[in-house]
KETINU-178492 format. One record per residue (C-alpha): chain; residue number from 1; residue in one letter; x, y, z. Coordinates in Angstrom, 2 decimals, decimal comma, always signed. Layout:
<atoms>
+---+-----+---+---------+---------+---------+
| c |   k | r |    east |   north |      up |
+---+-----+---+---------+---------+---------+
| A | NUM | a |       X |       Y |       Z |
...
+---+-----+---+---------+---------+---------+
</atoms>
This chain:
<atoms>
+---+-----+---+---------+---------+---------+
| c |   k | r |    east |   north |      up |
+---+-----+---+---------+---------+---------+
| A |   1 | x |   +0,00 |   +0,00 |   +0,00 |
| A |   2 | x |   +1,02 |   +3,42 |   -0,91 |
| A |   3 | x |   +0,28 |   +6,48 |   +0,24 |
| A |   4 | x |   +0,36 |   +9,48 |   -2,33 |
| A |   5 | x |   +3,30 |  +12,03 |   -1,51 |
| A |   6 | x |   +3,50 |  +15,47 |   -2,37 |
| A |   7 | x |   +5,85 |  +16,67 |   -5,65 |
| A |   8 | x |   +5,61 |  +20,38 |   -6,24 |
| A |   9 | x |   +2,24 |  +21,46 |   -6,98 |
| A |  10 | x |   +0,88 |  +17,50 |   -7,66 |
| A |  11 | x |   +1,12 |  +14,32 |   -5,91 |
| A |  12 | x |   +2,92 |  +11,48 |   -6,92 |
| A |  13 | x |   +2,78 |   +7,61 |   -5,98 |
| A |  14 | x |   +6,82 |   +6,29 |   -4,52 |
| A |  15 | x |   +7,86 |   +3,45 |   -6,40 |
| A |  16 | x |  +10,24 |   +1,08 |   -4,55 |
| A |  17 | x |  +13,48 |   +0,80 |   -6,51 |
| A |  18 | x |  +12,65 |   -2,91 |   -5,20 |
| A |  19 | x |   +9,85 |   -3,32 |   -7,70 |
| A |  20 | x |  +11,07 |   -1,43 |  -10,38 |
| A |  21 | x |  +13,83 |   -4,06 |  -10,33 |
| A |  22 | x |  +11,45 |   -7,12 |  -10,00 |
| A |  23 | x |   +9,13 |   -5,48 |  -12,94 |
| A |  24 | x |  +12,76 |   -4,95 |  -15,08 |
| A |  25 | x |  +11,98 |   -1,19 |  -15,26 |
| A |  26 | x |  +14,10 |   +1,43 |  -14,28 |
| A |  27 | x |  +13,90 |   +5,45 |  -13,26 |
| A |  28 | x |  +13,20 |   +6,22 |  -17,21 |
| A |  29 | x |   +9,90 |   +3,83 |  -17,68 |
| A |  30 | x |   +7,06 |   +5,46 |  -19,17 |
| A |  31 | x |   +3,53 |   +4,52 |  -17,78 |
| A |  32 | x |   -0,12 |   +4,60 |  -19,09 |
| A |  33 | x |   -2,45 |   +5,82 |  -16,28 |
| A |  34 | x |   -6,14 |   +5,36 |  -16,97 |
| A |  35 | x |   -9,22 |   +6,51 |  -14,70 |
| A |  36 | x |  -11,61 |   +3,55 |  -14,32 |
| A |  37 | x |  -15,27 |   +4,34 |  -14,74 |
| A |  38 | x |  -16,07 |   +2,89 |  -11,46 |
| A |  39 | x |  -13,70 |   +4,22 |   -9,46 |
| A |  40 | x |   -9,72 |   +4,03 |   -9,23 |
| A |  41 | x |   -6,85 |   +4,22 |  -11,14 |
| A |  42 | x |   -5,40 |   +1,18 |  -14,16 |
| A |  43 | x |   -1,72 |   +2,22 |  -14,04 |
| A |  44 | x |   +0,42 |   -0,29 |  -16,84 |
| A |  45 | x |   +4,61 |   +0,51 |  -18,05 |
| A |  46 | x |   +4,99 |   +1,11 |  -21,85 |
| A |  47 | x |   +7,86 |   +0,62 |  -24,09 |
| A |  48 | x |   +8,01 |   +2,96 |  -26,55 |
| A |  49 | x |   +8,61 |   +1,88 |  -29,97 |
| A |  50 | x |  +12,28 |   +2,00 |  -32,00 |
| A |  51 | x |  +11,01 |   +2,96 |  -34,81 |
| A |  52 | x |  +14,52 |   +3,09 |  -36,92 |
| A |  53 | x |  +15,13 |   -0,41 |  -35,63 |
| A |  54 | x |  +11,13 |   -1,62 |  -37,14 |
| A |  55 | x |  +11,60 |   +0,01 |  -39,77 |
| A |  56 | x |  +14,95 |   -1,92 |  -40,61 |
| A |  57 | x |  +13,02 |   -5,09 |  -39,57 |
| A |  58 | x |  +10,25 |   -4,63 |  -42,42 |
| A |  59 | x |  +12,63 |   -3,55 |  -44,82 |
| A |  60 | x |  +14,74 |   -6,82 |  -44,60 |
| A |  61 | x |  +11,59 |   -8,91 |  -44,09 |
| A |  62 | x |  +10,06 |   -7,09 |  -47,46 |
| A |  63 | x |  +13,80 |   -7,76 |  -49,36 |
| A |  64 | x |  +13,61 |  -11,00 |  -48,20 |
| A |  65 | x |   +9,94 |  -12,23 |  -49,54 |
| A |  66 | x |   +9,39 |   -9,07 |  -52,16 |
| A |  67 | x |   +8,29 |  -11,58 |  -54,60 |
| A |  68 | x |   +5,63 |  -13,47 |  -52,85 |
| A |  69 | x |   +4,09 |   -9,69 |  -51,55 |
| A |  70 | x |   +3,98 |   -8,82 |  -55,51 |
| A |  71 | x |   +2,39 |  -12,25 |  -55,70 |
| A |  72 | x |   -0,34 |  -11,90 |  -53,17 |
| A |  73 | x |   -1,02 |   -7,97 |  -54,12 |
| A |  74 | x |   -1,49 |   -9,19 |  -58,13 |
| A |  75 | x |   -4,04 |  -12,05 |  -56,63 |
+---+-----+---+---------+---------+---------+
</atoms>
């Protein structure tokens, strides 16, 4: 259980470095905070995307198999 603590002119909820460890986050996580319609908070850690590194990924993937997408778009 946590108590909100005050951070300037907002609050903010203390994360043990404990369970940022266990949950393989660090001080740089980003996190998705929804309001529930019924009441409380849905708080979840995102990754955010390397785009350069997908983009590399689909570009070797569409090299690799460039004639079977020219195949199924012509079908």
């Amino acid at each position: 259980m946590k108590k909100l603590a005050r951070f300037g002119n907002s609050y903010a909820i203390p994360i043990d470095k404990r369970v940022l460890k266990e949950a393989h986050l660090n001080e740089n996580a980003k996190f998705n905070i929804q309001v529930l319609p019924g009441g409380g908070l849905l708080i979840q850690s995102v990754e955010e995307v390397d785009r350069k590194k997908m983009e590399d990924q689909q570009n070797k993937i569409y090299s690799k198999y460039k004639n079977l997408f020219k195949r199924l778009a012509d079908s």
